[in-house]
N, C-alpha and C positions, 0 to 999 in steps of 0.2 A: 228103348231109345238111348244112344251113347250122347254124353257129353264130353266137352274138353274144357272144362275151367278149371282153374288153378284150384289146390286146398283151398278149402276153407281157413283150416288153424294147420300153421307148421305144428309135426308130427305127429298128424293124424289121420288115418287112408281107413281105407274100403267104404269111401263117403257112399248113402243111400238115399235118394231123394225121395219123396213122398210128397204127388199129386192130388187135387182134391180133384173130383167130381165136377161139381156148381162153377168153376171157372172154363170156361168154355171159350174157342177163339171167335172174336166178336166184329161184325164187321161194323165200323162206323166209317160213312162217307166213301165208302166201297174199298176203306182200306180194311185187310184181316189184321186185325191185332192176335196174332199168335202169343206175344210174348206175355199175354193172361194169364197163360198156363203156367203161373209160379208156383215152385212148391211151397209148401205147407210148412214144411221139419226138415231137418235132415241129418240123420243117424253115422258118427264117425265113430273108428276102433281107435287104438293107443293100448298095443298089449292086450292085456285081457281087460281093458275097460273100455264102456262106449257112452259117448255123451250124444244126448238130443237136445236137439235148438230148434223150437218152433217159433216163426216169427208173429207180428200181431196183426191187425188188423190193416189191410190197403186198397181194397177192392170194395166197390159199391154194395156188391152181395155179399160181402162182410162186414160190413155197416149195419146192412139190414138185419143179419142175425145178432149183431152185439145187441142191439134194440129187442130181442125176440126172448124176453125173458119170463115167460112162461113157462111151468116145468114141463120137462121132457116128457116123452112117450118112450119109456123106456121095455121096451117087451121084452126082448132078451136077459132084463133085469141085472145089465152088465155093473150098476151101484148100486149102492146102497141110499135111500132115502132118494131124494129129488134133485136134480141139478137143472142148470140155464140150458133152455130149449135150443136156442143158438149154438151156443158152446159144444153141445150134445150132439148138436147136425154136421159139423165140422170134425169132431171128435169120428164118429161113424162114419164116412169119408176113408179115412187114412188109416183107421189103428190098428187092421187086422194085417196089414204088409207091415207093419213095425211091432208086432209082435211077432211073425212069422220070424225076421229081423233078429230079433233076440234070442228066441228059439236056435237059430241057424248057430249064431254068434259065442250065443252063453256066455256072455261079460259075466265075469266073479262081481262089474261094479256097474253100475247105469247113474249117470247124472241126467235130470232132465231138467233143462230152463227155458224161458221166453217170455217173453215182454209183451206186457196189454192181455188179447187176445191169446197170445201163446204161454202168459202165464197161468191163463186160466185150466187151457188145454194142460199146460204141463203138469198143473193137482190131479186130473183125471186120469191121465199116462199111469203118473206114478201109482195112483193108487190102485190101475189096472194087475202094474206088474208087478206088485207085490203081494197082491191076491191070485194072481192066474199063471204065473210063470211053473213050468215043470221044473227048472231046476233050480237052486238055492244063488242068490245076489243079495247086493249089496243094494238099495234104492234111495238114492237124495235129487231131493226135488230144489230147484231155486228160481223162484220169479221175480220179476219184476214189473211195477205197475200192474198187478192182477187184477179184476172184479175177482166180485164174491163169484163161486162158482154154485155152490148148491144150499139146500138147507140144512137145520140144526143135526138131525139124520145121519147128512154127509158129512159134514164138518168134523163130528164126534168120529166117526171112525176113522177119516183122516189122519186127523188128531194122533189116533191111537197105532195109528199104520205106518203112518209115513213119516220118513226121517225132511223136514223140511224148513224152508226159512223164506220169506215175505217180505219184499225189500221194497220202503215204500218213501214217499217224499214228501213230506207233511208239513203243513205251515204252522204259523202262532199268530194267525190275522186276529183282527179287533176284535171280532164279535164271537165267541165261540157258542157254538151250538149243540146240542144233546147228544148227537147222531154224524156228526162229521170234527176231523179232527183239526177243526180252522183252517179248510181247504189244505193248499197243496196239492198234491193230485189228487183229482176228485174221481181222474177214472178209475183209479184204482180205491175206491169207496164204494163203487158203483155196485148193486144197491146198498146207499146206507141206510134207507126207511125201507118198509114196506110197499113195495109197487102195488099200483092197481093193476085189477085189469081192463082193457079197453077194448071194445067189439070192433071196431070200426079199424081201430090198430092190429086189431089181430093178436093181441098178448093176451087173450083172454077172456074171459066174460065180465060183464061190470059188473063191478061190488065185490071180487076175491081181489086178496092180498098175496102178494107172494110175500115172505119172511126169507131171505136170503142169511147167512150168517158168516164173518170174515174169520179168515184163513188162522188157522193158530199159530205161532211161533215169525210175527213179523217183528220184522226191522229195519226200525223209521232212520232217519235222516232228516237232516236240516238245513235252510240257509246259511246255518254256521257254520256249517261244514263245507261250505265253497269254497274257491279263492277269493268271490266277490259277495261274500254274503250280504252288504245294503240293496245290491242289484236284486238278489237271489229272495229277500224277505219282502220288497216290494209284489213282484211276479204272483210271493205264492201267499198275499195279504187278501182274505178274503172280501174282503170288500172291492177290491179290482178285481179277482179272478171270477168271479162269478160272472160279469158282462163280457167278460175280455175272451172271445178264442185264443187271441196269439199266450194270453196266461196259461189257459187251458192244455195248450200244446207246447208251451216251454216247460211246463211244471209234469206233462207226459212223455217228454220226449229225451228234451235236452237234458233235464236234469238227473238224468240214471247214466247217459254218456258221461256228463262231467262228474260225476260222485265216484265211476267206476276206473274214470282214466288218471284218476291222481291215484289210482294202486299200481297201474305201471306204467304210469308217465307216459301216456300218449299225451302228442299235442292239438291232438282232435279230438278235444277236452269238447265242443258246446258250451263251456261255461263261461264265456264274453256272448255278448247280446255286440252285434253290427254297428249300432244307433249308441253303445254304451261308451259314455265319459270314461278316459284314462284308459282303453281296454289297450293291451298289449297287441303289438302290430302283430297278427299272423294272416295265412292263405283265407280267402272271405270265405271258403267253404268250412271253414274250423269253425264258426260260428255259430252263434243259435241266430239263424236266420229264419223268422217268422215275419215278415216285412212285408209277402206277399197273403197274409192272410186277411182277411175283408176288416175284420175286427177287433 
């Protein structure tokens, strides 16, 4: 299937898209929503380097596997140790056209990133193609807002594999806790205990734990690092965020846009809130607009 949309990133071509499977065009109200079929990643040159950009999570049946964190059934035994059952199913989906991909390609350098959902996927990319690739690259991985992806197992060889960095958005709320770093994004904590399992959920049998373990080589950020950081330390104050979705999603959303766009001055920063005193007049779409969220 040809497309015609513009690059993605000025001076970057032989863009590849990568479809999943599980998104299927769906008819509600007898209309067909074709436009389900988003892709997943999508793989660009620049010389002899290619970066991948997977995005996170947006679709109901991507919902359901963030939740789905029992470990994988991995028979192919493509990792090492255990990873998120979810993560896993998604990952299998797409990875054998994007390693074909590189194979074809043979970047001397590969970057992979992605946010949420896609930073999770992007630890497992990486640490595919620097255990399976035939020819010799260069491999940096960079996430943003990730869950944990796999266990102690994984993590450790990760670790020891992969050239990577974990960018995360972390609060200093009142109450700090053992196992969480006074909120901030929480998604990107996710698991910070031990999950159970739950029959009825489908994660598992009751009475197992999963032990998830986070990413080595992250870096945090802060409300002090905004242009409005009172705004910024309220949001990610755990005492409000824990009730609050629209915290939950300013604190996953907005706040990787605004942290990233004051490196090159875009003014589609997210980092004014709509409803925020004093905020500088710009387009309402520049905004962290969470206003329609119930909570």
């Amino acid at each position: 299937m040809q497309y015609s949309l513009p690059r993605l990133v000025d001076d970057w071509d032989q863009e590849r898209w990568y479809m999943v499977n599980y998104l299927k065009p769906r008819n509600i109200n007898r209309i067909e929503l074709k436009g389900r079929q988003s892709p997943i990643a999508v793989s660009m040159m620049k010389g002899d380097r290619m970066m991948i950009v997977i995005r996170g999570t947006i679709w109901t049946e991507e919902w359901f596997k963030d939740f789905q964190y029992k470990w994988a059934y991995d028979p192919e035994n493509l990792f090492p140790g255990k990873t998120h059952e979810g993560m896993y199913s998604v990952f299998i989906d797409f990875y054998k056209g994007l390693e074909e991909e590189v194979e074809l390609k043979k970047p001397t350098h590969v970057l992979v990133t992605g946010h949420s959902l896609g930073a999770g996927l992007a630890n497992m990319i990486g640490l595919r193609l620097e255990n399976n690739m035939q020819h010799n690259m260069r491999v940096d991985v960079v996430g943003f807002g990730g869950p944990n992806t796999g266990d102690i197992e994984f993590a450790e060889v990760f670790r020891k594999t992969v050239n990577s960095r974990h960018i995360i958005f972390l609060g200093r709320g009142n109450e700090p806790h053992s196992h969480m770093y006074t909120a901030g994004d929480i998604t990107a904590q996710y698991t910070c205990e031990p999950y159970p399992g739950c029959d009825i959920l489908s994660t598992g049998p009751f009475g197992y734990f999963y032990h998830y373990i986070r990413p080595h080589n992250q870096v945090p950020f802060y409300a002090e690092e905004m242009p409005n950081p009172k705004k910024w330390n309220e949001v990610s104050n755990i005492r409000r965020i824990i009730p609050s979705t629209k915290g939950v999603i300013a604190s996953h959303l907005c706040s990787y846009i605004c942290w990233t766009s004051q490196a090159v001055g875009d003014l589609d920063s997210r980092c004014y809130f709509a409803n925020e005193p004093g905020r500088p007049d710009l387009p309402q779409s520049y905004y962290c607009d969470v206003s329609q969220v119930p909570i």
